[in-house]
Legacy VTK file of the C-alpha trace (Angstrom):
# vtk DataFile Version 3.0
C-alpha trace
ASCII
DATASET POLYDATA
POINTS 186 float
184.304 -39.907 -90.426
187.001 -39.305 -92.986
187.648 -35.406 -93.539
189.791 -33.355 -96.056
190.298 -34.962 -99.357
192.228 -39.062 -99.230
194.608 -40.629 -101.588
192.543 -43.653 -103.217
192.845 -46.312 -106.280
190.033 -47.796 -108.436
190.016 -50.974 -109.316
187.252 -52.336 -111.961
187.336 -56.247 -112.875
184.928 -57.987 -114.969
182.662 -60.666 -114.082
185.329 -63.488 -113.826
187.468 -61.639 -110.878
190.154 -60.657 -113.326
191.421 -57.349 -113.578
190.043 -55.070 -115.649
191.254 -51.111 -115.608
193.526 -49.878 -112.676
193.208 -45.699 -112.015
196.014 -45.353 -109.516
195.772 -41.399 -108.021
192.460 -40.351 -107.185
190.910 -38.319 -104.139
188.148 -39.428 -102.626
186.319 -36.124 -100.929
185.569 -36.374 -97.172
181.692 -35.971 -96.436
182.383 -32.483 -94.882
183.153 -31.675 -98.916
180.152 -32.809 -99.984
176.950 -31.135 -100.883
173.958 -31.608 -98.273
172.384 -33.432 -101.348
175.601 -36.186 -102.196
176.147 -36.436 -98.435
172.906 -37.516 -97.576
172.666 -40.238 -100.283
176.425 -41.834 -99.201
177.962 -40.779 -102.804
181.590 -41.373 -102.617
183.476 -38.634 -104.788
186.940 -39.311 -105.944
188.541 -36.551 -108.062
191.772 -37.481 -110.584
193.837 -35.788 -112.577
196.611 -36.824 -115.564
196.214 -40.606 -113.068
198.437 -43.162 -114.718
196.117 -45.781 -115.689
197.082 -49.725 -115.677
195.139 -51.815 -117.945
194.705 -55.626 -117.322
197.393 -56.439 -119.929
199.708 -54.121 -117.721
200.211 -51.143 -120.180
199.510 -48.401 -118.303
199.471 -44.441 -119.607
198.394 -41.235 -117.922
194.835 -40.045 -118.455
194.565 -36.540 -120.093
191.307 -35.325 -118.723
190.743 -34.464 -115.672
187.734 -36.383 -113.966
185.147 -36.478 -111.003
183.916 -39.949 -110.392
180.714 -40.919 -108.538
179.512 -43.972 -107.058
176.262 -44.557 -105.842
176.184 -46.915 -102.625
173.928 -50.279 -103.531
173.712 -48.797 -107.534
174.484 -50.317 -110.761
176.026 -47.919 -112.132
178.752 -45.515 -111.315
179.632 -41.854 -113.322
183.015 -40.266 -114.503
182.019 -36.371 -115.603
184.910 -35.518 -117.687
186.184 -32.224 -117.625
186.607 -31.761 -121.327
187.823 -28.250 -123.087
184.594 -28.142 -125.034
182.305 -28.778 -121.429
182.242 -31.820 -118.894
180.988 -35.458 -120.889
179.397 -37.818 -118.533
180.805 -41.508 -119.109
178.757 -44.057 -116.961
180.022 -47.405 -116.572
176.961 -50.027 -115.737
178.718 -51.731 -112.925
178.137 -53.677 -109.776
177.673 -51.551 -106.621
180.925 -49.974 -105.061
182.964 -51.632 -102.461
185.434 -49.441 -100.540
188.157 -51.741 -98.654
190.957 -49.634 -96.993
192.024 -46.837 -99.948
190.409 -48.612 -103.135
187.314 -48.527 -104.508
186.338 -51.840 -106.604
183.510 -52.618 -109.051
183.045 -54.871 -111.359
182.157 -53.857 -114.939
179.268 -54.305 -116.936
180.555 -53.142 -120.157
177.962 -51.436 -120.824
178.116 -47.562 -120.911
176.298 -44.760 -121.362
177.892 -41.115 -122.576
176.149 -37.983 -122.142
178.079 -35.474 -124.221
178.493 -31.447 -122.765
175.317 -31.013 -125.477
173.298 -33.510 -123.316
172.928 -36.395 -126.285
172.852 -39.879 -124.326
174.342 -42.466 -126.218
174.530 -46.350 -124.825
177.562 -48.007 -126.129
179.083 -51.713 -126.047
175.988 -53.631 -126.277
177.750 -55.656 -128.774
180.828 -56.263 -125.952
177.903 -56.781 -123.257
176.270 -59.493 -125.135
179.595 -60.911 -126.107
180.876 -61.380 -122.218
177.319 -62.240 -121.168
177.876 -65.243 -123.251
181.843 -65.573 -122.076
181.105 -65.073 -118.532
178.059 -66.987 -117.897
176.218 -63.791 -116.389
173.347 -65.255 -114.440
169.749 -64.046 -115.252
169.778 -62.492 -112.089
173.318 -61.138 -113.022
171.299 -59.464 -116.344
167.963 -58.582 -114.082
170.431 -56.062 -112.189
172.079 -54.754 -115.537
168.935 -54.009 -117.240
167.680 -52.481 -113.893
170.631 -50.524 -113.454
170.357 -49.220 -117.062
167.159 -48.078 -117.041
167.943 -46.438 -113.018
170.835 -44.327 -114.658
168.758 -43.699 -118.186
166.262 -42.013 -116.197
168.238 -39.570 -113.383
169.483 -38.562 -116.591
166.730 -37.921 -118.092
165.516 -36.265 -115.101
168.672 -35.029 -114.425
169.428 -36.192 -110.888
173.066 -36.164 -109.078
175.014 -36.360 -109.916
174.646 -34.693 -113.475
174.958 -31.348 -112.292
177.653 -29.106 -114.419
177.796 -26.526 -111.710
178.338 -29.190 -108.537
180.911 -30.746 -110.762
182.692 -27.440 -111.807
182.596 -26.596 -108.228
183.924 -30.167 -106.705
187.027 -29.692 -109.145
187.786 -26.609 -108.615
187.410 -26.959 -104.707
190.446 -29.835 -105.229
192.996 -27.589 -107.601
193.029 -25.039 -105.144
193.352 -27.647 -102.081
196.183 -29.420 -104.170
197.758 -26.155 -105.301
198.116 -24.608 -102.159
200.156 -27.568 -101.317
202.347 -27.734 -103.978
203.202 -24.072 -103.147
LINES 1 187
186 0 1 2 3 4 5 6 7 8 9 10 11 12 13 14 15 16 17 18 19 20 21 22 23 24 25 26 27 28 29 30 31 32 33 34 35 36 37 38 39 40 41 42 43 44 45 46 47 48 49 50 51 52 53 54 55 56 57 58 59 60 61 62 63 64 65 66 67 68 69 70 71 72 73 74 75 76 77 78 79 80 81 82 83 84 85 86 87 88 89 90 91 92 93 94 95 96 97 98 99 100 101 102 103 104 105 106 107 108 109 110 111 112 113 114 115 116 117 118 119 120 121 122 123 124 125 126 127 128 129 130 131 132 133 134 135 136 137 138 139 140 141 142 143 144 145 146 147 148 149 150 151 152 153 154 155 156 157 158 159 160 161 162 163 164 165 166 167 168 169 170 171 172 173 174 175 176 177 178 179 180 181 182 183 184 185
């Protein structure tokens, strides 16, 4: 089992295997970092900060928030909580489940997304660019079946507010890493 916290990319492509968004430094938390609760339920973790990002056109630029990113073995769906000045903002990406291969974690993306803002309002957003690539991409019914599902899996451990949307856990997992990463720049 991995331990301590492991230098890891994310790779998200759309439907048609091209690239779609590259984040290039991330740490993905060993299970002995993880609460009882995230361990037990396979999460990974991977925690970035001011990552330079690549986008499929090959521009790349360095995030400015700081996030903790979740993905949910066998889920569509996968959660950035954004550690914003005015409280965290949950951006959820309706993806295909997580595949880890080596040090990079790959989905592909769903376009659409839901955003929780620090106030808790859920907005969904790009159901105009779903409907647009379901059309462009040739997204099987089944393809949809597991969007739709997905949706309504993430719309309601919101709504319930299930892990991973947990201020405190998040707080805590971030934290946890800037000292870790501090010490060694010391």
């Amino acid at each position: 089992m991995m331990s301590g916290y492991v230098p890891y990319m994310i790779k998200s492509f759309k439907h048609d295997g091209h690239l779609h968004r590259m984040w290039k430094e991330n740490w993905l938390l060993g299970g002995e970092l993880l609460t009882p609760e995230h361990r037990e339920a396979g999460l990974f973790i991977l925690i970035n900060d001011h990552t330079p990002i690549q986008e499929a056109n090959g521009n790349e630029w360095v995030s400015r928030i700081p996030g903790v990113s979740f993905f949910v073995p066998g889920s569509w769906f996968n959660v950035v909580a954004l550690m914003e000045a005015s409280g965290i903002r949950y951006y959820c990406n309706i993806a295909s489940p997580p595949y880890s291969d080596g040090r990079c974690m790959t989905y592909i993306d769903y376009d659409l997304d839901v955003v929780v803002s620090h106030d808790k309002q859920v907005h969904i957003v790009d159901e105009e660019e779903y409907e647009h690539h379901k059309l462009k991409y040739h997204y099987s019914p089944l393809v949809q079946k597991k969007v739709q599902a997905g949706l309504n899996r993430l719309l309601e451990r919101i709504e319930l507010r299930q892990a991973p949307f947990h201020d405190d856990t998040v707080r805590a997992y971030y934290s946890a890493w800037r000292a870790w990463r501090n010490r060694g720049l010391e």
